[in-house]
VEXDO-385494 format. One record per residue (C-alpha): residue number from 0; x, y negated, z negated. Coordinates in steps of 0.02 Angstrom, whole numbers. Each point is the difference from the previous one (the first is absolute). Layout:
   n      u      v      w
 NUM      X      Y      Z
...
***
This chain:
   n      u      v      w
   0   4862  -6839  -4560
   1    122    127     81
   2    -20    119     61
   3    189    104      5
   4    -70    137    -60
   5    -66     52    161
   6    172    -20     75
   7     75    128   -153
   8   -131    108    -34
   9     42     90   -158
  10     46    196     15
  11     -7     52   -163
  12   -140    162    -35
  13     -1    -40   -178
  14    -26   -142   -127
  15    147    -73    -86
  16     20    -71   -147
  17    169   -104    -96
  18     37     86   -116
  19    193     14   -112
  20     -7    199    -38
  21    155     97    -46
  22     61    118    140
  23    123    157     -2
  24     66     34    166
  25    103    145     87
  26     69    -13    142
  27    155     76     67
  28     41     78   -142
  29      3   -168    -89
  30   -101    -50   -130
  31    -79   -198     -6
  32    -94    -72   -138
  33   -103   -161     81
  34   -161    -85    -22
  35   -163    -14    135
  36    -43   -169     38
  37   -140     65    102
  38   -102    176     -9
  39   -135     84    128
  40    -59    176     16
  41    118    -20    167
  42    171    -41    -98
  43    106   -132    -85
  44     97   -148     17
  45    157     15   -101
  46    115   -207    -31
  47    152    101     -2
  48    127   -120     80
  49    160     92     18
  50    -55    151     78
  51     92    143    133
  52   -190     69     45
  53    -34     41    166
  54   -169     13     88
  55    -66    204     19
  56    107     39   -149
  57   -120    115   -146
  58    -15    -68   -150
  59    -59     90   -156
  60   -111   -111   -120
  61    -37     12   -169
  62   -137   -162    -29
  63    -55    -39   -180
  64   -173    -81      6
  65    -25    -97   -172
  66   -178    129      4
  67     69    181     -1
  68     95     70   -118
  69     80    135    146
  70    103    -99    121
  71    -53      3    202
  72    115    103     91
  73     -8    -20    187
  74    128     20    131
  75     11   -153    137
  76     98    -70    147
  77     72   -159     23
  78    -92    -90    113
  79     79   -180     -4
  80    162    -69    -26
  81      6   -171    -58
  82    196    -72    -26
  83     34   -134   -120
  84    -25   -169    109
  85    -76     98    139
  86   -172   -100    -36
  87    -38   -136    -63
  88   -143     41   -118
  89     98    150    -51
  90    149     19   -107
  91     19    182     64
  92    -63    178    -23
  93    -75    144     53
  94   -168     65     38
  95    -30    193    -43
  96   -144     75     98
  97    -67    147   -104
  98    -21    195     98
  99   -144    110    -49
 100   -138   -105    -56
 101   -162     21    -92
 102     76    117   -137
 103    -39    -19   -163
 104    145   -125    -31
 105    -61   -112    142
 106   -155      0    -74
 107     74    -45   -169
 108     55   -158    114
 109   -142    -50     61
 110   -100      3   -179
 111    137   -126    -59
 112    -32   -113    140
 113   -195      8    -19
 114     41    -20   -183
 115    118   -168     38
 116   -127    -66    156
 117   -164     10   -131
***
């Protein structure tokens, strides 16, 4: 048995879940349609390949979980960079750490996850 995990201890604060939700993103100015292929309480993970992101930029998020008929609306960061190639498990993207938690649209989050984990 090994035991790596004790070498990288993982930092998340929340659970996380896969999960292929469609996103609406602002940033810049610009708007992005993608799709999660991870959710927390804490943020996203967003495939997007081709991207110009850069880390500490805010990002506006519009989430539609499958369970509400009002999108989430949160605003975020961008806490990771991944370019295409960079890694080899990942075909690039970009992590978005959400600001303000434990509204009611965080909440809204973490009932679909409970919902998804049970």
């Amino acid at each position: 048995m090994s035991h790596d995990f004790l070498k990288n201890p993982e930092r998340r604060n929340y659970q996380r879940i896969d999960a292929d939700l469609p996103v609406n993103l602002m940033i810049d100015g610009q708007p992005i349609d993608a799709t999660t292929s991870n959710v927390s309480c804490g943020g996203i993970f967003l495939p997007i390949k081709k991207n110009n992101f850069s880390e500490k930029s805010e990002v506006e998020v519009i989430l539609h979980l499958p369970d509400t008929d009002k999108p989430v609306k949160v605003i975020g960061e961008v806490s990771r960079v991944e370019r295409e190639g960079g890694n080899q498990e990942s075909g690039g993207g970009v992590a978005v750490k959400f600001k303000g938690l434990f509204d009611d649209n965080i909440l809204a989050i973490d009932r679909f996850i409970k919902n998804k984990l049970h």
